[in-house]
C-alpha positions as CSV (number, residue, x, y, z in Angstrom):
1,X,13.6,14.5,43.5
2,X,13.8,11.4,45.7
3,X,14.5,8.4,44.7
4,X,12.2,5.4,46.4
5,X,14.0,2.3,47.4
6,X,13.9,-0.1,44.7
7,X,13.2,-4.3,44.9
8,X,13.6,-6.2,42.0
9,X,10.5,-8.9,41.5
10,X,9.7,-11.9,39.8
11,X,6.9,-12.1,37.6
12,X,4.3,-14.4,36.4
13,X,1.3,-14.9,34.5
14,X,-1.3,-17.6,33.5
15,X,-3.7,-17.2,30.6
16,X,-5.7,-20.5,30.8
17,X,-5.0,-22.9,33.3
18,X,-2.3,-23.9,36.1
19,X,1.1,-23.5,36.7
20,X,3.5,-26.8,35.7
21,X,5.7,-25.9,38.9
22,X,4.3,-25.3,42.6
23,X,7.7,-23.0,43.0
24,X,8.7,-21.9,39.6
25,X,11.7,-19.3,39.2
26,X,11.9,-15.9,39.9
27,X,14.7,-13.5,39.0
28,X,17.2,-13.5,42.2
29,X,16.5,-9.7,43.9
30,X,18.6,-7.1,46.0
31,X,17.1,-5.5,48.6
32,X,18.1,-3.7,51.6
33,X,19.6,-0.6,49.6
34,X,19.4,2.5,51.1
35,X,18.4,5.2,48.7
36,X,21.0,7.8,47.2
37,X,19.8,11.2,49.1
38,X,21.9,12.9,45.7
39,X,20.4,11.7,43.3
40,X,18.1,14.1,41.2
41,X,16.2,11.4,39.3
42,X,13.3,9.6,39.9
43,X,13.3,5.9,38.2
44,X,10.2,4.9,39.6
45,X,8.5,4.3,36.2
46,X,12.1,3.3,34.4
47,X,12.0,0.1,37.5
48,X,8.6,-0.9,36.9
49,X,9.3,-1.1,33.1
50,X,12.2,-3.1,33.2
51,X,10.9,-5.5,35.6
52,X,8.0,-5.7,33.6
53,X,10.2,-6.3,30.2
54,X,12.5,-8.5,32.0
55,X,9.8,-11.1,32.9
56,X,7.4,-10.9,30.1
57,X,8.7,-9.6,26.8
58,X,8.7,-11.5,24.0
59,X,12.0,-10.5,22.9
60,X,14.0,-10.5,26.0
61,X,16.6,-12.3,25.3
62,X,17.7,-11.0,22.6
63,X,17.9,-7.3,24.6
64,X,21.2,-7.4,26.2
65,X,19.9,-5.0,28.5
66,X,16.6,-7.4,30.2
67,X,19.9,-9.9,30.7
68,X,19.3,-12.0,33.5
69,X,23.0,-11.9,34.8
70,X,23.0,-7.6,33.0
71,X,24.0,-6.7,36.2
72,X,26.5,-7.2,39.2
73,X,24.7,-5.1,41.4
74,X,21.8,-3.4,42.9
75,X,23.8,-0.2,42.2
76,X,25.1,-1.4,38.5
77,X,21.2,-1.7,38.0
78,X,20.0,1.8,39.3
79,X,22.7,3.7,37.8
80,X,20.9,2.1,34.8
81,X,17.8,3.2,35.2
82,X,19.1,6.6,35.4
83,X,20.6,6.4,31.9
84,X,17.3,8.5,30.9
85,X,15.6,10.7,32.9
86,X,12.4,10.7,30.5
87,X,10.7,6.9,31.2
88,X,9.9,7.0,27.7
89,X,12.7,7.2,26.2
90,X,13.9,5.3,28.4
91,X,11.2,2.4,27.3
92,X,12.0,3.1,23.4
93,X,15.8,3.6,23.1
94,X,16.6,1.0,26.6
95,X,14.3,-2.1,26.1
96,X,12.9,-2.5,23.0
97,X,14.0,-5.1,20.5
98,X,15.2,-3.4,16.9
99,X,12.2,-5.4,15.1
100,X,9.4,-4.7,17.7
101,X,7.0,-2.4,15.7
102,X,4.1,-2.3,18.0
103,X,4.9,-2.6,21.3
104,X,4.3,1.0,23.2
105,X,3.5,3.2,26.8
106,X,1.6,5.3,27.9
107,X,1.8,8.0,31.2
108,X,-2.1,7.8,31.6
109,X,-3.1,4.2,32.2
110,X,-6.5,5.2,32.7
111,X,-6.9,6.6,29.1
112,X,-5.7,3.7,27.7
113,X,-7.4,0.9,29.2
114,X,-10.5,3.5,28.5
115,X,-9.8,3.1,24.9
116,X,-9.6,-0.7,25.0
117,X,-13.4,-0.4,25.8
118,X,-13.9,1.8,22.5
119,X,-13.8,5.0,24.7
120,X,-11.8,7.9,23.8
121,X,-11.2,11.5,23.6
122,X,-12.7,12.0,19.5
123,X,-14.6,13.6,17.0
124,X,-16.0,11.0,15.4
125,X,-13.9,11.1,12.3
126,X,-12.5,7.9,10.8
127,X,-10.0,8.6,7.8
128,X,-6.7,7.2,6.0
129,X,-4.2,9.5,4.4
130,X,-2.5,9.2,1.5
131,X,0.2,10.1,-0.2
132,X,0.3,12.0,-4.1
133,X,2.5,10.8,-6.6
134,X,5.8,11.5,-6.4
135,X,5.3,14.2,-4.1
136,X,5.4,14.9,0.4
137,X,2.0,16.0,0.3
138,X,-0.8,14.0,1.7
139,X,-4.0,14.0,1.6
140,X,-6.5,12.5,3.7
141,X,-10.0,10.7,2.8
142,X,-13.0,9.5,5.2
143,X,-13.4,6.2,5.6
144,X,-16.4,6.4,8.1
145,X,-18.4,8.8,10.7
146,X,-18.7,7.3,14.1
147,X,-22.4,7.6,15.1
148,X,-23.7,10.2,17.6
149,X,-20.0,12.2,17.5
150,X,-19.4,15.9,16.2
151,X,-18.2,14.8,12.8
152,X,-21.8,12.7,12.5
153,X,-23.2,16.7,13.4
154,X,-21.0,18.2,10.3
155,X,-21.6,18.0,6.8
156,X,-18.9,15.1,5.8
157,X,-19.2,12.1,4.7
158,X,-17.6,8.9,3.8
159,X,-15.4,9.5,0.5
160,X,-14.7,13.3,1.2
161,X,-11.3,14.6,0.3
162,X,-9.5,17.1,2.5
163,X,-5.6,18.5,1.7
164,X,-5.5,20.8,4.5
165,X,-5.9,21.9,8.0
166,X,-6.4,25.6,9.2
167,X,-4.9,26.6,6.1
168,X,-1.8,24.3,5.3
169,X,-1.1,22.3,3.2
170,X,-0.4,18.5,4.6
171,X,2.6,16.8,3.8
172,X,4.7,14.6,5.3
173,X,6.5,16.6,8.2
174,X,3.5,18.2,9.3
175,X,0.2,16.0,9.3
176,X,1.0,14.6,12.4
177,X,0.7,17.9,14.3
178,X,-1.9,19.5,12.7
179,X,-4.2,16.1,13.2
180,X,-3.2,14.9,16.3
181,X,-1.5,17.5,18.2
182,X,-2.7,19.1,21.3
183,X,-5.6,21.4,19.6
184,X,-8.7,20.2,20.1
185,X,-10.5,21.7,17.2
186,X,-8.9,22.1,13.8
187,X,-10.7,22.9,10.6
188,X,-10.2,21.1,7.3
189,X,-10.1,22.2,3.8
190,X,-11.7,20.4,1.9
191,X,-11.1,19.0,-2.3
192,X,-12.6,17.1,-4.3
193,X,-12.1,14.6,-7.2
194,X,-12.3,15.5,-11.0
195,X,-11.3,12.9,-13.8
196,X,-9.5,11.1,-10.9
197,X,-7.4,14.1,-10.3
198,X,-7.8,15.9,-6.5
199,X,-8.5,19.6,-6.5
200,X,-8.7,22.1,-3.8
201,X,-11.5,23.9,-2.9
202,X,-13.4,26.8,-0.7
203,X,-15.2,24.2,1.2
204,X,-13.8,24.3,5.0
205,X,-15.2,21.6,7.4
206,X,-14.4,22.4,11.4
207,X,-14.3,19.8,13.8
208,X,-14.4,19.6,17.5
209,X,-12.5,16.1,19.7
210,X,-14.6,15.3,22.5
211,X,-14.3,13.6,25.3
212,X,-15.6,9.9,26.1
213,X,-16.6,9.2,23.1
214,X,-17.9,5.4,23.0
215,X,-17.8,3.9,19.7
216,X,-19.8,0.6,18.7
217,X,-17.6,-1.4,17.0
218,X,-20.6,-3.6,15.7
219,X,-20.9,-0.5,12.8
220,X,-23.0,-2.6,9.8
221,X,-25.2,-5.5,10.2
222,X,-27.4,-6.3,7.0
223,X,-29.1,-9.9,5.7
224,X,-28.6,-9.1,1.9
225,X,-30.8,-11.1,-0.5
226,X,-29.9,-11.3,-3.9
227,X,-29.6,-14.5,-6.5
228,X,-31.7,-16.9,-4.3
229,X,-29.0,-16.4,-1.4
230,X,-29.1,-14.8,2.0
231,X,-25.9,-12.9,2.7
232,X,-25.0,-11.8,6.2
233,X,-22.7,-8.6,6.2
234,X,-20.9,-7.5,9.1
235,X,-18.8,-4.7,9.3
236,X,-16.7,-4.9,12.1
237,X,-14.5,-2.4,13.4
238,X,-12.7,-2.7,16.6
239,X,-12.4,-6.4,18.7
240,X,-13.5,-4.5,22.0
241,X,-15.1,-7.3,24.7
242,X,-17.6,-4.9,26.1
243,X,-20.0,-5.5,23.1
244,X,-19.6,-9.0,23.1
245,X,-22.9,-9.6,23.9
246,X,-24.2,-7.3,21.1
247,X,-21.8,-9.2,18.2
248,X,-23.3,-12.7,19.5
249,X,-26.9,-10.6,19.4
250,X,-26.0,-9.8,15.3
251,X,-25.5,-13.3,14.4
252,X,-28.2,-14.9,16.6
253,X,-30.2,-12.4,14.1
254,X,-28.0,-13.6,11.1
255,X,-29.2,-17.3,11.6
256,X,-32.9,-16.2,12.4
257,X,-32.5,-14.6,8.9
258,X,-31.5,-18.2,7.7
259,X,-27.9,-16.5,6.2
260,X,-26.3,-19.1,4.8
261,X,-22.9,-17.3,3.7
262,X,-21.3,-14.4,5.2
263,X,-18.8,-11.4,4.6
264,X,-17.1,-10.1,7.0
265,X,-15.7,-6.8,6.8
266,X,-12.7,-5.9,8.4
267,X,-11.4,-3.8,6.4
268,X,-10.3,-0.9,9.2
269,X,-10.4,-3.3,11.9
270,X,-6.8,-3.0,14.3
271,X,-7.3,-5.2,16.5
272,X,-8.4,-5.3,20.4
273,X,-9.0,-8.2,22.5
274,X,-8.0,-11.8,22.1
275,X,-10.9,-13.3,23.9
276,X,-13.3,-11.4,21.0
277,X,-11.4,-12.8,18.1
278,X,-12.2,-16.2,19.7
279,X,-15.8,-15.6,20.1
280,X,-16.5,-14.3,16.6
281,X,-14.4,-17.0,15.1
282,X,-17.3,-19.4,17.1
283,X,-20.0,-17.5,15.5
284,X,-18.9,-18.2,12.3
285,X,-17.1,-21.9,12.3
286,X,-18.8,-23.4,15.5
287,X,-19.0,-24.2,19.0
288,X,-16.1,-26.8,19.0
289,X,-15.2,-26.9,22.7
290,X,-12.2,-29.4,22.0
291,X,-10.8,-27.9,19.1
292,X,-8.0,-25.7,19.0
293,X,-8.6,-22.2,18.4
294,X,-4.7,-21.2,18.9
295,X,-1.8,-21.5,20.8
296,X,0.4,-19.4,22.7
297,X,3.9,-18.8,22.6
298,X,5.5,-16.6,25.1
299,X,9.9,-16.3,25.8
300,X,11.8,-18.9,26.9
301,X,11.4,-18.3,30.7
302,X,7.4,-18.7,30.8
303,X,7.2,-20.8,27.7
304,X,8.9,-23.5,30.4
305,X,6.2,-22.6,33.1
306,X,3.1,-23.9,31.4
307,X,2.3,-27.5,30.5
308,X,0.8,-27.4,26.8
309,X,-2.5,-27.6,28.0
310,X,-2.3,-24.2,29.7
311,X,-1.5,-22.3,26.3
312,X,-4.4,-23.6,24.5
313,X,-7.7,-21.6,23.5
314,X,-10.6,-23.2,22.2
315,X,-13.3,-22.4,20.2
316,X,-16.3,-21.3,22.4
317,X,-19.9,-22.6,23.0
318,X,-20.9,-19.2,25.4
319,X,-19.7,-15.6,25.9
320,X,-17.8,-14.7,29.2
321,X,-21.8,-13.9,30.6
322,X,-22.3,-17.6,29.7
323,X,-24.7,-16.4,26.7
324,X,-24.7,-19.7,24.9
325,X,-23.0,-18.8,21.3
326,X,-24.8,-18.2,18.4
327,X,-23.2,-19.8,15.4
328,X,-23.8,-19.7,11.3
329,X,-21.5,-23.1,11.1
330,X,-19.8,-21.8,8.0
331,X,-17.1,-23.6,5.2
332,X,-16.7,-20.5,3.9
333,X,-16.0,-17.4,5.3
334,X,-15.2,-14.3,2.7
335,X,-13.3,-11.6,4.9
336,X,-12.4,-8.0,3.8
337,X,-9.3,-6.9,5.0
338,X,-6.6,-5.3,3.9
339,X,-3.4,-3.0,5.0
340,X,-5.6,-1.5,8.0
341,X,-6.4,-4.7,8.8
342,X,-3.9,-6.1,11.9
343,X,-3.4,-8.4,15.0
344,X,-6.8,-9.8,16.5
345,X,-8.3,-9.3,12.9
346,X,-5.6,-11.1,11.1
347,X,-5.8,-13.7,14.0
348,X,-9.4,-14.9,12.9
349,X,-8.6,-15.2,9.6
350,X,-5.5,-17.3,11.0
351,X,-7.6,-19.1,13.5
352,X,-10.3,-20.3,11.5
353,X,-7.9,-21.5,8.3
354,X,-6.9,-24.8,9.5
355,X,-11.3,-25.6,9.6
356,X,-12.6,-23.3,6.7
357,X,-12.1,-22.3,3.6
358,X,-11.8,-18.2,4.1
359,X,-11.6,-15.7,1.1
360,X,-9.6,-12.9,1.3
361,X,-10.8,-9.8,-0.4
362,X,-8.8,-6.3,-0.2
363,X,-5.1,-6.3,-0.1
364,X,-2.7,-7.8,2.1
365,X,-2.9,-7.2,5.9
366,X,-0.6,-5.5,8.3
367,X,1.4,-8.5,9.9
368,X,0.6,-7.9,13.6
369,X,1.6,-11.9,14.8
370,X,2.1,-10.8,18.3
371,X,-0.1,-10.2,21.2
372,X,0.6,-8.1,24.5
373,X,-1.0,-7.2,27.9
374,X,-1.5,-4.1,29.8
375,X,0.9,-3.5,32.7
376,X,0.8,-1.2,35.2
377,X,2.6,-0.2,38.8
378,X,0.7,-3.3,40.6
379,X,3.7,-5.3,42.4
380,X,1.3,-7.3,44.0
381,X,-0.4,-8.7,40.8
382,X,2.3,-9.2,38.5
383,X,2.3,-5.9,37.4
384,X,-0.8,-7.1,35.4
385,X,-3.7,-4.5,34.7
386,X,-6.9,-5.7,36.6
387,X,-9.2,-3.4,36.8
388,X,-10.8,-4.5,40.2
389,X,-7.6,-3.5,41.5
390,X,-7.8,0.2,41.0
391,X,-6.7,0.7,44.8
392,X,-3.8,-0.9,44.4
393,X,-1.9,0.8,41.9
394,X,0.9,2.8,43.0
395,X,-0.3,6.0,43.2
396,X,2.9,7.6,42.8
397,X,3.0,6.0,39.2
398,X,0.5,6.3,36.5
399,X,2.0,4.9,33.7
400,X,1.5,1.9,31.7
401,X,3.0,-0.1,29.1
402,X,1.9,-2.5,26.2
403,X,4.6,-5.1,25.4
404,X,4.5,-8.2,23.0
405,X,4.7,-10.9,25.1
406,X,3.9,-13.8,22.5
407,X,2.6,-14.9,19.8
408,X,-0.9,-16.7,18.9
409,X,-0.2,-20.0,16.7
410,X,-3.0,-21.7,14.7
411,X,-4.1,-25.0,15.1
412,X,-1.1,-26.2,12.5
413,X,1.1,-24.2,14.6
414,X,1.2,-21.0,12.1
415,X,1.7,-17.7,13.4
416,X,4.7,-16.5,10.7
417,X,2.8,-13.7,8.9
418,X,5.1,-10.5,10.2
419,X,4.7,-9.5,6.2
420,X,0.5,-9.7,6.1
421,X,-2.1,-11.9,4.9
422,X,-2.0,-11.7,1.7
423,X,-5.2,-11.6,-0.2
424,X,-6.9,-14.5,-2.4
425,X,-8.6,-11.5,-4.4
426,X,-6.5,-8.6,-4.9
427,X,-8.6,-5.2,-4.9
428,X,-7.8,-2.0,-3.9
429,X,-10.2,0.8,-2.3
430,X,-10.9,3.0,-5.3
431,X,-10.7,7.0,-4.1
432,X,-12.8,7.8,-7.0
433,X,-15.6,5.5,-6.5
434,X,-15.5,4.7,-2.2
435,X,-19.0,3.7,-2.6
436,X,-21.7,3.4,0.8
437,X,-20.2,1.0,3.4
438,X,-23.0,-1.7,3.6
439,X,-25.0,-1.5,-0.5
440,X,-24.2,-4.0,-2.5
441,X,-22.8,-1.7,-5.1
442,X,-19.7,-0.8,-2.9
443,X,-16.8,-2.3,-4.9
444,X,-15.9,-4.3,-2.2
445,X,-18.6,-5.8,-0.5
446,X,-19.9,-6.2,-4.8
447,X,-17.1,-8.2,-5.3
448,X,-17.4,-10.7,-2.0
449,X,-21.2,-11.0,-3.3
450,X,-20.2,-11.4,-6.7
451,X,-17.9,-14.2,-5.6
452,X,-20.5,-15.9,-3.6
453,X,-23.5,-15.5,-6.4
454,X,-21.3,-16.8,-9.2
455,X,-21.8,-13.2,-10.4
456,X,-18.4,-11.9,-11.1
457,X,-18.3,-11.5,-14.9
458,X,-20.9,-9.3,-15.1
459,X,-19.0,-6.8,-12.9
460,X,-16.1,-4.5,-13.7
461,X,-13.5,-3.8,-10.6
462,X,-11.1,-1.7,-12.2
463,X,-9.2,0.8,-9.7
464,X,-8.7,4.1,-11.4
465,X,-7.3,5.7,-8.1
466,X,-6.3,3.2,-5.5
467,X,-5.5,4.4,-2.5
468,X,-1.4,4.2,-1.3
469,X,-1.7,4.3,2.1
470,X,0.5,6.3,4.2
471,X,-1.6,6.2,8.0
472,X,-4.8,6.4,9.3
473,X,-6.5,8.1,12.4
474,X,-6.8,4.9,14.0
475,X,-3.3,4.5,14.2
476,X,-3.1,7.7,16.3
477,X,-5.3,6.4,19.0
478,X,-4.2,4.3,21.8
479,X,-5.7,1.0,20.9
480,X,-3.8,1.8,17.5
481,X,-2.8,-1.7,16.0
482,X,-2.9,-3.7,19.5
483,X,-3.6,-7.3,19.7
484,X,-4.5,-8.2,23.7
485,X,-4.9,-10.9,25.8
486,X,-7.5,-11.0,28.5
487,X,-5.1,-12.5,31.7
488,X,-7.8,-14.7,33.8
489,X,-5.9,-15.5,36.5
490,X,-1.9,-13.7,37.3
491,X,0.1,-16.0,39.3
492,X,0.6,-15.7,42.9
493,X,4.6,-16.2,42.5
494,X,6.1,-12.5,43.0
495,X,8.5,-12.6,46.0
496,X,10.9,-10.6,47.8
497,X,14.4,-12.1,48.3
């Protein structure tokens, strides 16, 4: 293959104001290097990547390989690149810090910035798999049916077992590819639960993935009255900015309803957009323009190119349509959440501590503390993912890749939760008794109400099968457990020496 000339950039960013420096730094380049006619590998994708890590990655110094001074010359640096033809690999084994555990790529940028939105190639079902005791064999259970989807066409429900697919057994080596390999339809065998003990049976359940799939992330809105109160429930499942407008819509009906407590479920929530998390934290504490929502904290070399200002969010008084905010102007906030629970979800329960009491219910959360942004082949833009800038992406390079490139602090300046949130109220998802996502009877959602009411001795929450979690179907998507900031404005600072 041919090997295209290669230009090493600087790269810079800007999530909320200016630049401290008219002419910051950029990472000295070489240029003028004719290509190698012999070489068989291509390291167009394995360039952009490590100009992209090199600049923005949280981690980078502390990868000896993004060094600064790594090389002694443009040739040094291609022969590099080269190291691994697959850009991959390359990505994985080259460039990635030994205690990043979410940072990822992709070779089809347009799928995944498709599946920020909440669209995606799917058939609508949402489980978790487990694992049985002392034993490689897993099992999987549903956690939901995404509306208007083929599973939502089948005959499955919410709290279905299933051990096998096509005819095997799942265990440990295997699940992956008989869930999310390349097949498009797969049919599950179904089991079922009998004094808490999971038996096989003849029931087979066939579904079909499918593509653009749109799921509402807004899944449960309810104004539940019992004892006197009004209790808004939310069940929220994705922090996905295109229904922005519809979440501010829910609570604008929440405080019409005159709710004056609220639980907010996020119990299989992974994450999405920044810029959500900081909207719904608004609708439920307030419209506090002047108060500090979080702070960023990027590497070394950027940390130095903002004034403090610039790495400030605040709490918002309108959506990004200037839709004025509807708030409930909580205290008290009781949030579901638990191991499935990560990144923009754990970063409203972070953001709004320092102003509100909030309750945790479920168990303790994934410990996703760092956020990242999309980058693709877009020299002139940073690299940065805008998707007004379609045109400008080299065409001769489709991928894209999703590095932490900070972290979010709190208004105290906490953001050290890499081991979860853990809960104030430890309860566990019972297998035997998963209950309808939204009644008041559903162990959960009972005990937040039950907590609220003054209720909770009348109420027995003992777990006779609590679910040991191994992975879910989310985490198989490309949104997965992704926390990501909405870049307003890259820098105008990439220049060729």
């Amino acid at each position: 293959m041919k090997k295209y000339l290669l230009i090493f950039l600087g790269l810079g960013l800007i999530l909320t104001g200016c630049n401290k420096n008219d002419d910051p730094q950029v990472t000295d380049a070489f240029e003028g290097i004719t290509p190698n006619p012999e070489a068989e590998i291509d390291v167009t994708v394995q360039n952009f990547m490590w100009q992209t890590m090199n600049t923005y990655y949280f981690w980078q110094s502390d990868v000896s390989d993004l060094g600064d001074n790594r090389f002694n010359s443009f040739e040094d640096y291609v022969s590099f690149l080269e190291t691994e033809e697959d850009p991959g690999t390359f990505f994985d084994e080259k460039l990635l810090y030994t205690e990043d555990r979410f940072s990822f790529y992709s070779d089809d940028y347009k799928e995944l910035t498709q599946s920020f939105a909440g669209i995606s190639k799917s058939n609508g079902l949402e489980f978790g798999l487990g694992l049985f005791v002392d034993s490689d064999d897993v099992y999987g259970y549903v956690r939901y049916i995404v509306p208007n989807s083929n599973a939502a066409t089948k005959d499955i429900r919410r709290g279905d077992i299933f051990t096998g697919v096509n005819g095997t057994n799942l265990n440990l080596d295997n699940y992956i590819d008989l869930l999310f390999g390349d097949s498009d339809t797969y049919t599950l065998n179904m089991a079922e639960i009998s004094d808490n003990i999971i038996s096989t049976t003849d029931r087979e359940v066939t579904l079909t993935k499918e593509a653009n799939l749109t799921e509402n992330p807004i899944f449960i809105t309810k104004v539940l009255e019992t004892a006197g109160q009004k209790i808004g429930y939310l069940m929220y499942n994705s922090f996905t900015n295109e229904f922005d407008e519809e979440l501010n819509d829910a609570f604008g009906e929440f405080k019409s309803a005159g709710v004056t407590d609220l639980v907010l479920d996020l119990r299989y929530n992974p994450g999405g957009s920044v810029n959500s998390a900081r909207l719904l934290s608004s609708m439920v504490y307030g419209t506090y323009t002047n108060s500090v929502f979080l702070k960023a904290r990027y590497n070394d070399k950027l940390q130095s190119e903002f004034k403090d200002t610039d790495l400030i969010e605040y709490f918002a008084d309108a959506t990004d349509n200037n839709t004025p905010i509807n708030t409930l102007g909580l205290s008290k906030v009781y949030v579901i959440a638990t191991g499935s629970s990560a990144s923009a979800s754990e970063l409203v329960m972070n953001g709004l501590d320092p102003y509100i009491n909030v309750i945790h219910i479920g168990t303790t959360t994934t410990g996703k503390n760092e956020f990242s942004v999309t980058f693709v082949d877009d020299f002139e833009n940073g690299n940065v993912y805008d998707p007004n800038r379609e045109d400008n992406i080299n065409p001769e390079n489709h991928w894209a890749i999703q590095p932490l490139i900070g972290r979010n602090e709190n208004a105290n300046g906490f953001s050290e939760y890499t081991d979860g949130l853990a809960p104030d109220i430890l309860l566990r998802e019972d297998l035997s008794i998963m209950g309808i996502l939204g009644n008041m009877d559903e162990p959960l959602l009972a005990k937040a109400i039950a907590e609220i009411t003054g209720t909770t001795a009348k109420m027995d929450f003992t777990v006779d099968m609590p679910v040991e979690l191994v992975s879910s179907s989310k985490m198989f998507t490309k949104i997965k457990d992704n926390m990501f900031m909405d870049i307003k404005k890259p820098l105008n600072w990439i220049k060729k020496q």
